[in-house]
Each structure stands twice: as structure tokens, then as C-alpha cells.
MISE-785325 format. One record per atom (N, C-alpha, C): x, y, z. Coordinates in steps of 0.1 Angstrom, whole numbers, padded with zeros to 4 digits, always signed. Atoms other than C-alpha are relative to their C-alpha. Layout:
% residues N
XYZ;...
//
This chain:
% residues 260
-0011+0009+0003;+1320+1250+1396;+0005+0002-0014;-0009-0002+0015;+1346+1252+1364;+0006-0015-0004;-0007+0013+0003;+1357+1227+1343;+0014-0005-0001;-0013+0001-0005;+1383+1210+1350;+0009-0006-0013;-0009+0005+0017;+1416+1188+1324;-0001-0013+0012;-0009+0016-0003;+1424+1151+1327;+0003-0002-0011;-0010+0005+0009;+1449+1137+1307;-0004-0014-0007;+0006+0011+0004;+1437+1111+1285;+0005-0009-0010;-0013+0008+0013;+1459+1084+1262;-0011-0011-0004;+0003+0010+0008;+1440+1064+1236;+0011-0009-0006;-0015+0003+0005;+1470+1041+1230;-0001-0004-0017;-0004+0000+0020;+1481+1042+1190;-0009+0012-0004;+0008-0011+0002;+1457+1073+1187;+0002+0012+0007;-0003-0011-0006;+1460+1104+1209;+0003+0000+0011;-0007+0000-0016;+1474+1111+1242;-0004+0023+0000;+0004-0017-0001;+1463+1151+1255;-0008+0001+0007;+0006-0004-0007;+1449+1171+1276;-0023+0000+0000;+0011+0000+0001;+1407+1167+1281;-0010+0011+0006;+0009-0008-0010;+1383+1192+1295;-0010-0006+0002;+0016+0006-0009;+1357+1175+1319;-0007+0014+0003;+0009-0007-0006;+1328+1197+1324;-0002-0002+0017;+0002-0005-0017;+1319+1213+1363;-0014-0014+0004;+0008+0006-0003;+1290+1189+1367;+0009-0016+0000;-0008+0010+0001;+1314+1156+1365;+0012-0002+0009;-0011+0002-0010;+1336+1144+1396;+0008-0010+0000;-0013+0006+0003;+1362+1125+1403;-0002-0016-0005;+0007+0016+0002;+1344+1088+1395;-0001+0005-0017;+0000+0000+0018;+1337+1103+1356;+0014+0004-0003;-0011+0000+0004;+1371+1115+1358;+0013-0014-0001;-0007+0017+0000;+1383+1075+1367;-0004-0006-0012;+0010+0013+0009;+1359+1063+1343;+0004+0004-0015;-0002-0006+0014;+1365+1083+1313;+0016-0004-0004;-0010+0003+0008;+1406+1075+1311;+0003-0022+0005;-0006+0012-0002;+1399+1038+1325;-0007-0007-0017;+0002+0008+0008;+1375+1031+1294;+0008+0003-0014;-0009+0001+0012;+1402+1041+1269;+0015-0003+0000;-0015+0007-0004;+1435+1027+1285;+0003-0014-0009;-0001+0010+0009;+1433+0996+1260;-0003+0007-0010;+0000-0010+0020;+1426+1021+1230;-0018-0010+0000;+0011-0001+0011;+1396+1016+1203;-0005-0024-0006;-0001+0016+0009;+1405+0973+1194;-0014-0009+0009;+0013+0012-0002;+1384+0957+1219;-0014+0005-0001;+0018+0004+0001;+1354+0972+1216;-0005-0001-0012;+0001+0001+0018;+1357+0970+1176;+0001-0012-0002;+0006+0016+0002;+1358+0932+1181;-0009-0005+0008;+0010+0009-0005;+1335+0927+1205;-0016+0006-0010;+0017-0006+0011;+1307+0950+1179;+0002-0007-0014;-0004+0009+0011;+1319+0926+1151;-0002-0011+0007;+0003+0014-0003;+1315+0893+1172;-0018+0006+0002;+0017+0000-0004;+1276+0908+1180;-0009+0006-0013;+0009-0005+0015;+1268+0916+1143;+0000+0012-0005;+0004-0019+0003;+1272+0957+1146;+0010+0004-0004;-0009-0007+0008;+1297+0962+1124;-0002-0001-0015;+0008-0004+0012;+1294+0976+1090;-0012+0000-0007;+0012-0009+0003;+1262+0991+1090;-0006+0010-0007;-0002-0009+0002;+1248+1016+1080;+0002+0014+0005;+0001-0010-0008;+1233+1042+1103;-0004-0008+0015;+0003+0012-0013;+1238+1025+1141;-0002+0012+0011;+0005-0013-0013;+1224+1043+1174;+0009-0006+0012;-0007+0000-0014;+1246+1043+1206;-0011+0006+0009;+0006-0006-0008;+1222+1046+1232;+0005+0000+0014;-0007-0002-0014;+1236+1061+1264;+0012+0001-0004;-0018+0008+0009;+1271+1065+1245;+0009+0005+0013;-0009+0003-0008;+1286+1077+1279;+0016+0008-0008;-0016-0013+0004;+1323+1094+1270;+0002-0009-0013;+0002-0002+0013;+1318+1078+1236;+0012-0011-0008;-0010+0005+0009;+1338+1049+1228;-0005-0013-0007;+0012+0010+0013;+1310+1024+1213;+0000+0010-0011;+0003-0009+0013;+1305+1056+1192;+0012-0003-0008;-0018+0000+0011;+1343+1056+1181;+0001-0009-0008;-0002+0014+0005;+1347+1019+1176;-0008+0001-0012;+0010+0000+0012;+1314+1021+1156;+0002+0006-0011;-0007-0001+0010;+1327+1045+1136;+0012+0002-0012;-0004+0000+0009;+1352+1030+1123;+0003-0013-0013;+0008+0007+0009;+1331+1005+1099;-0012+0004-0003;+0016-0007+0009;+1294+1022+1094;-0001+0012-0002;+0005-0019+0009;+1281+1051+1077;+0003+0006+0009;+0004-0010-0006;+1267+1070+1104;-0001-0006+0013;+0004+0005-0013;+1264+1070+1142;+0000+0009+0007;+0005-0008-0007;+1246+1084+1164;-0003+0000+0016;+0002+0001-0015;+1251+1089+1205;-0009+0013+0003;+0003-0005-0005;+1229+1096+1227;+0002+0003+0016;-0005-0003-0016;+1235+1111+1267;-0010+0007+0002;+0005-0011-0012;+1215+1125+1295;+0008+0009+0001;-0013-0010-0011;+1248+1146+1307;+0001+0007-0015;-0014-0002+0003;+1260+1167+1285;+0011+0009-0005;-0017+0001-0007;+1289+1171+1299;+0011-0012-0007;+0000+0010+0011;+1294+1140+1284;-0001-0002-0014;-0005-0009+0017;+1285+1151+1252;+0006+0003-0005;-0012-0011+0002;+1310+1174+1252;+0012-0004-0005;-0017+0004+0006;+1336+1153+1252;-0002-0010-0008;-0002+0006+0012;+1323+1129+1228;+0002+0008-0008;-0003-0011+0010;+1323+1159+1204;+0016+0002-0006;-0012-0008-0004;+1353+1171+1214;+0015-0013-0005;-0008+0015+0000;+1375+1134+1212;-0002-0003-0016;+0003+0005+0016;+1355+1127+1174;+0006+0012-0007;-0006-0012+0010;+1365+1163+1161;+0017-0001-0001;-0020+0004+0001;+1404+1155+1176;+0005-0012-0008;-0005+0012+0006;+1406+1122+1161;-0003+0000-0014;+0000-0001+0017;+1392+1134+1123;-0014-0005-0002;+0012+0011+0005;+1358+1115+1130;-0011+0009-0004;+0014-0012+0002;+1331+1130+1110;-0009-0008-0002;+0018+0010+0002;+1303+1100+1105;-0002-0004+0016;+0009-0004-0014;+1295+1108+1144;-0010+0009+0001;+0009-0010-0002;+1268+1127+1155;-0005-0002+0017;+0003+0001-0009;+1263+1135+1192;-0010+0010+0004;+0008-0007-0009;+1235+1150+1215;-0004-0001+0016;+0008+0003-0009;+1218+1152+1246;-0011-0004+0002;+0016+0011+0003;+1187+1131+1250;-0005-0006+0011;+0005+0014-0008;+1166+1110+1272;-0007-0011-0011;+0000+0016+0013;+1168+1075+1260;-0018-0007-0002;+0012+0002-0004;+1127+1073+1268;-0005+0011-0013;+0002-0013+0005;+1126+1102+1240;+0006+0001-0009;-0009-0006+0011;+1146+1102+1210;+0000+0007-0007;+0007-0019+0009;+1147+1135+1188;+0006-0005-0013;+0003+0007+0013;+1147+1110+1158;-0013-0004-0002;+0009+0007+0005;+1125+1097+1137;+0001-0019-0001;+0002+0015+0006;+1106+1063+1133;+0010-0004-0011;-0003+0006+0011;+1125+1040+1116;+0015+0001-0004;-0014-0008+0000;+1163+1058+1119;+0007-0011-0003;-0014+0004-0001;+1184+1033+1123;-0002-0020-0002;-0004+0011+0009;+1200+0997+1112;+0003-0010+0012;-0002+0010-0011;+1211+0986+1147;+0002+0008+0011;+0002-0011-0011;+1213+1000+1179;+0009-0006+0013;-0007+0004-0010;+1236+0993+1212;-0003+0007+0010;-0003-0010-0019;+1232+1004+1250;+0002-0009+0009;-0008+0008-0009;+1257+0990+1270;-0001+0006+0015;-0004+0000-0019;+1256+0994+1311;-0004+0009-0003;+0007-0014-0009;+1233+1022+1315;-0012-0002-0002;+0014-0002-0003;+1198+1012+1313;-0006-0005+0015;+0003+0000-0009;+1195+1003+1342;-0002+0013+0011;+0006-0007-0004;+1192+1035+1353;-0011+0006-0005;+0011-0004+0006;+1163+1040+1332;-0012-0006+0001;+0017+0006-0001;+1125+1033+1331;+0003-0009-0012;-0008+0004+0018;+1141+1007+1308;-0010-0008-0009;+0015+0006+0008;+1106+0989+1296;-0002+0014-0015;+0003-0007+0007;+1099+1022+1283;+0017+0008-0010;-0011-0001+0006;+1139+1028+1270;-0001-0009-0012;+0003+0009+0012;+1133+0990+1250;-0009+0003-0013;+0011-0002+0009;+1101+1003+1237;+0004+0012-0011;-0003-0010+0004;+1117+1035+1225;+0011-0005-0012;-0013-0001+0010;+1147+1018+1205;-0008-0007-0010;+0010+0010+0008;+1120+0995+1191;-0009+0009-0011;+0006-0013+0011;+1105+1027+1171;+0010+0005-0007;-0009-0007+0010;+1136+1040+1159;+0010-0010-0008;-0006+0008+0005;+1150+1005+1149;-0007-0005-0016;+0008+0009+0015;+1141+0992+1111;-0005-0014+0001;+0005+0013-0001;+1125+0959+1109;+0010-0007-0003;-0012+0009+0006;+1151+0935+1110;+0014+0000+0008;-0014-0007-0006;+1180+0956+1127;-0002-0003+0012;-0007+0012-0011;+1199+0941+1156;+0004+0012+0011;-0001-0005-0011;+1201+0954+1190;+0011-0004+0007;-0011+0005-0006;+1230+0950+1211;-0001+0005+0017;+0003-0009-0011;+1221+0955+1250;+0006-0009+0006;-0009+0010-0013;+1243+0943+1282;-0009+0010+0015;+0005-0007-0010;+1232+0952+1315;+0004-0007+0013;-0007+0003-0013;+1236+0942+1353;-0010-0004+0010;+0008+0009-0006;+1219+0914+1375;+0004+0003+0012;-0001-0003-0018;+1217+0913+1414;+0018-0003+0003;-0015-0001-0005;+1255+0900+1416;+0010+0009-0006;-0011-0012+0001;+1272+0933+1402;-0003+0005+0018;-0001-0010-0010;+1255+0949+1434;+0001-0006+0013;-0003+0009-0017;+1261+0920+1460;+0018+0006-0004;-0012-0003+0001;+1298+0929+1448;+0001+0011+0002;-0006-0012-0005;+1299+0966+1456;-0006+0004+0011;+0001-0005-0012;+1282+0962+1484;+0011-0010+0011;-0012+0016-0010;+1312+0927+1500;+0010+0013-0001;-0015-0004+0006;+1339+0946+1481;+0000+0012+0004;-0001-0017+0004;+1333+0986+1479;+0012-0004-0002;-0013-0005+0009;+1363+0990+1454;-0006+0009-0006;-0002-0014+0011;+1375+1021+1442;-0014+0010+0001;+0004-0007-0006;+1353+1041+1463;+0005+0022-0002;-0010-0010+0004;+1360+1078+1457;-0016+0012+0008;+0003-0012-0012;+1350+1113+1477;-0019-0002-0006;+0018+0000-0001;+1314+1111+1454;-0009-0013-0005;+0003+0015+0003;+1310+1075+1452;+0005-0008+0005;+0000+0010-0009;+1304+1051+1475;-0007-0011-0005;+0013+0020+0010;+1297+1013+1456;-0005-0005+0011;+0005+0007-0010;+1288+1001+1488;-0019+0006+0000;+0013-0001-0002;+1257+1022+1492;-0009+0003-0009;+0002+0000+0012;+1253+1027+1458;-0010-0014-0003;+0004+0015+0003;+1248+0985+1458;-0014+0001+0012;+0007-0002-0010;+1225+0989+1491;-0017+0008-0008;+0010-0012+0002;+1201+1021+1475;-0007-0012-0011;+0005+0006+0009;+1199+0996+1442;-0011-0010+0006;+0007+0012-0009;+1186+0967+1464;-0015+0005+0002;+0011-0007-0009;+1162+0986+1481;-0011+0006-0012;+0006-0006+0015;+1150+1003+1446;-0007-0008-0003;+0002+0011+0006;+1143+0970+1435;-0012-0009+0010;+0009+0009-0010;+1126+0954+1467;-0012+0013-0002;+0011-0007+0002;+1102+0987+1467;-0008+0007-0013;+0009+0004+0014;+1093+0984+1431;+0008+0021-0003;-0001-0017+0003;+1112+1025+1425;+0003-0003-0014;+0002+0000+0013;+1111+1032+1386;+0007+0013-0009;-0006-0011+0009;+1129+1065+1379;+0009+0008+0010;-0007-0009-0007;+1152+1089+1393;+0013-0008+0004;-0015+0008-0005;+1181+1066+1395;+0018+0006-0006;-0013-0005+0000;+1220+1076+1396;+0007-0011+0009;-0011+0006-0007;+1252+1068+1411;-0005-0001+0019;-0004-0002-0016;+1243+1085+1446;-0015-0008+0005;+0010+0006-0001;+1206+1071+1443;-0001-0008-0003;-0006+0017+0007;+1215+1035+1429;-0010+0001-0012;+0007+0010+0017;+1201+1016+1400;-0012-0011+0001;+0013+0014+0002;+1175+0987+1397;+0008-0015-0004;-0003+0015+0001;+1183+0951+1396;-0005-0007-0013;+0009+0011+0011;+1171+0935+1363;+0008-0014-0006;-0008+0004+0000;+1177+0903+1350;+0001-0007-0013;+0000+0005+0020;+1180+0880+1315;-0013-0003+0002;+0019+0006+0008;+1147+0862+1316;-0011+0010+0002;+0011-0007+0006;+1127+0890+1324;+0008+0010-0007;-0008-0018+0014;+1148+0918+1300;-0006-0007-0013;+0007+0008+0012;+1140+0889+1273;-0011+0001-0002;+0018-0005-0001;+1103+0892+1283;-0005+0004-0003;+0003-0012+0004;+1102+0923+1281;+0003+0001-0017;-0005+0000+0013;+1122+0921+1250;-0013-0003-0013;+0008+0010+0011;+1100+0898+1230;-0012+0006+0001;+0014-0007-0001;+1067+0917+1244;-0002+0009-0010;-0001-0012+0006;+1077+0947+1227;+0001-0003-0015;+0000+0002+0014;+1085+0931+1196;+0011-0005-0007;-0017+0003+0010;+1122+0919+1189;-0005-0017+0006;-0006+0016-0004;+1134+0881+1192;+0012+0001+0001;-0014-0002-0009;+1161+0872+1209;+0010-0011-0007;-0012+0002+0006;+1192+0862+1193;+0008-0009+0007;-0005+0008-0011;+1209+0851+1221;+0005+0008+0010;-0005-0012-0013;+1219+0862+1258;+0009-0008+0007;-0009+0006-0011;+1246+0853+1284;+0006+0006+0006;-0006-0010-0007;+1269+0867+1307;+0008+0007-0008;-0001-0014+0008;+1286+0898+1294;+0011-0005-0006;-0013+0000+0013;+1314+0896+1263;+0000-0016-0001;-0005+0014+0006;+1306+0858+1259;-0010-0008-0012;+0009-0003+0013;+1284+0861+1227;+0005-0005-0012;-0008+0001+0010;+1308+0860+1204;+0008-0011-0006;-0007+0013+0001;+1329+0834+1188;+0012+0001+0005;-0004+0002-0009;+1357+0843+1208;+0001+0003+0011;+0004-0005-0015;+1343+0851+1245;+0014+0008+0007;-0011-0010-0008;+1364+0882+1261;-0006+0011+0011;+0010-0005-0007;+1342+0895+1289;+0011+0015+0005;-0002-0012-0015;+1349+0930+1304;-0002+0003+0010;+0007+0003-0016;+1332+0923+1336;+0004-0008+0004;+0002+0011-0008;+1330+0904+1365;-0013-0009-0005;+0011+0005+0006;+1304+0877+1349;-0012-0006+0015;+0012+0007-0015;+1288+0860+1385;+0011+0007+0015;-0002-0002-0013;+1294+0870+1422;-0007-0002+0011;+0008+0003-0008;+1286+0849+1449;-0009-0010-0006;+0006+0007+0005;+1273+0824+1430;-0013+0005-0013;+0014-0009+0001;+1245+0852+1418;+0011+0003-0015;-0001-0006+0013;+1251+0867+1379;+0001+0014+0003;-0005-0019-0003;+1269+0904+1378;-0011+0005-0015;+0011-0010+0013;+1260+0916+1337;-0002-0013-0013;+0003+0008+0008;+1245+0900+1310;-0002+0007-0015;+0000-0006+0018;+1245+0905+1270;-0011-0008-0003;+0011+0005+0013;+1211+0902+1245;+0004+0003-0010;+0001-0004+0014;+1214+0901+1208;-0016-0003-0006;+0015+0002+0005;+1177+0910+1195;+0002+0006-0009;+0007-0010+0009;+1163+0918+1163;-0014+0003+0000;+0015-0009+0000;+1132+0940+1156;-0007-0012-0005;+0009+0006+0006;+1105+0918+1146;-0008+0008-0013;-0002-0005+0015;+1101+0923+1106;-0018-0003-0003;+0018+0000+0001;+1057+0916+1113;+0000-0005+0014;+0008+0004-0013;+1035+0913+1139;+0003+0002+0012;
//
């Protein structure tokens, strides 16, 4: 496979051609110009309504085509994404070097594994992707590279994102099917599965009171949680927040516990 272009407009920032790497189909190619079609503003007040703005050195974990990284840097020192893909990588790289940004730093990583040191960092975010992770051991992992004190920023996705793509299947595409996508997760979740999760192999179901559980086991306190983008002092959710009566994604703000 070769890589392919999509056309990409950050509006008030750049508009131009992108190179997607061969490993990335037509769903990263939807995804990649749907999360920058409002530009850089909302996600730079929704990391200011959750405390992660001007920091010093903050971790994007799972940064995904890299626009928590962006936002982030542009109020803290340093920041650092991490990706499974990358392919993904690539074009964070590639997007921070076009736009002038040099207090980024991208790699490839598993978020179970960071190729930092104890202690790294001031605050930390991983929005909508732990759930494909062994994410006990994802929390436990940010929980070593966070400073005592430093604030976590994690959103994730309860049983009603996947009752909704399995009623709805929207926006369906040749390598992505939400329907069975929502189905595989289900099933993941009823037979206790723990790793190996994707788009074509679904995700895992988790939900606030036990992610808090978990949370607080490991060693943070919880700040506050609710459904996704309504944290802040002025609630502007980017999700669907409930479907079907059931909870789609939800937002924690934790800090590290500073003893004990």
C-alpha cells in the first residue's frame, strides 16, 4: 500500500495538502479533517476550563492526529504525544513543523509503556482512546510519569456510545462498520476480553464509578467527573452525552496524590 493526500483546512491557520500513511483508511481519513474543521479554539478552552493550560511540561496520551498536542501548545512549555500508529505520528510531526510549533515532541509508544521517565510531567490528558487499552494498567502508567500534584484530564465512553452505533450505524465506511464495531465491544465486555482491541475488533465498555475506582486505587483523587465537555464553567460537550436513556462518554479531572 502507498500513501495517500487529504486535503486538510485548520480554519485561520493552514489549509494544504496532507500525506496519510498506507496503513490508515478511509475512517482516519474522515477523522483526521473532521477533528480540525472548527480550527485549534475549542479545544484551547475546553484545556483551560479543565485546569491544562499553562503548564509546564503536559503529556497527551494517545494524541491521535494531534490536536490536544496543538491546542496544548499554545500555553505550556513542553508537550509531549504519544501514539500506537505511527502513521499517526507522522502527521503530528508533520502539521507542528508546518505550523512553526517547536515545544512539541511526538513518538510512537504504547500508553502501558512510556519511554519517559518517572516523574516527567505536570499534567497529562487522554481523551477517547483508552478504551482500547488495558486501561487499569494505562491509569497506572500515567500515574508514574505524573508529578505529585499534576492533574489529569481523561474522557472516555460508557455503554450508550455503543448502544448508539449499534440503533444508528452512522457514517459507516468500506473499513468501518459502527454497528459491529458497537456489537464486538459489547461482547468484549460481557466475556471479560482485555487487550487486542481496535476499530474492526471493538473496544470495552467502561464506566465513571468504576474508572474513579480505579482512579483513586492507583493513587489520584478525583476532581470531578460527568458527562463529556460539561466540567467546565461553560459546558460545551463534543459528544453525544446519553443514548437511550444509558451515558455515551464521560470526563474525570484527577490529581496525583501528593502522599500515600
Amino acid at each position: 500500500m502507498e500513501a495517500s493526500i487529504t486535503r486538510l483546512t485548520i480554519p485561520g491557520i493552514i489549509t494544504g495538502d496532507v500525506e496519510v500513511g498506507p496503513n490508515l483508511g478511509p475512517t482516519d481519513h474522515r477523522f483526521l479533517r473532521a477533528v480540525y474543521q472548527d480550527g485549534l479554539g475549542k479545544y484551547q478552552r475546553r484545556l483551560a476550563s479543565v485546569g491544562l493550560a499553562g503548564l509546564d511540561t503536559v503529556l497527551d496520551a494517545g494524541c491521535g492526529f494531534g490536536q490536544w498536542s496543538l491546542a496544548l501548545s499554545s500555553t505550556c512549555r513542553q508537550v509531549s504525544g504519544f501514539d500506537l500508529c505511527p502513521d499517526r505520528v507522522a502527521i503530528c510531526q508533520a502539521l507542528s513543523h508546518s505550523l512553526g510549533i517547536g515545544n512539541t515532541a511526538f513518538a510512537p509508544a504504547d500508553l502501558t509503556s512510556l519511554p519517559v521517565p518517572d516523574l516527567s510531567f505536570d499534567g497529562a490528558i487522554c481523551y477517547s482512546v483508552i478504551y482500547f487499552t488495558e486501561y487499569r494498567r494505562v491509569l497506572t502508567e500515567l500515574h508514574r510519569v505524573l508529578r505529585p500534584g499534576a492533574r489529569l484530564y481523561l474522557s472516555t465512553n460508557a455503554i450508550g456510545h455503543y448502544l448508539y452505533q449499534i440503533v444508528e450505524n452512522r457514517n459507516a465506511l468500506s473499513d468501518y462498520s459502527p454497528r459491529l464495531y458497537g456489537i464486538r465491544t459489547i461482547l468484549n465486555s460481557v466475556f471479560g476480553k482485555r487487550r487486542d482491541f481496535s476499530l474492526r475488533a471493538g473496544a470495552q465498555v467502561m464506566s465513571r464509578p468504576g474508572t474513579c475506582a480505579v482512579l483513586r486505587d492507583i493513587g489520584f483523587d478525583i476532581v470531578a467527573s460527568g458527562p463529556e465537555g460539561t466540567l467546565g464553567a461553560d459546558p460545551a460537550p463534543f459528544l453525544r452525552t446519553h443514548y437511550l436513556g444509558q451515558p455515551c462518554s464521560f470526563d474525570i479531572i484527577a490529581l496525583k496524590r501528593k502522599s500515600g
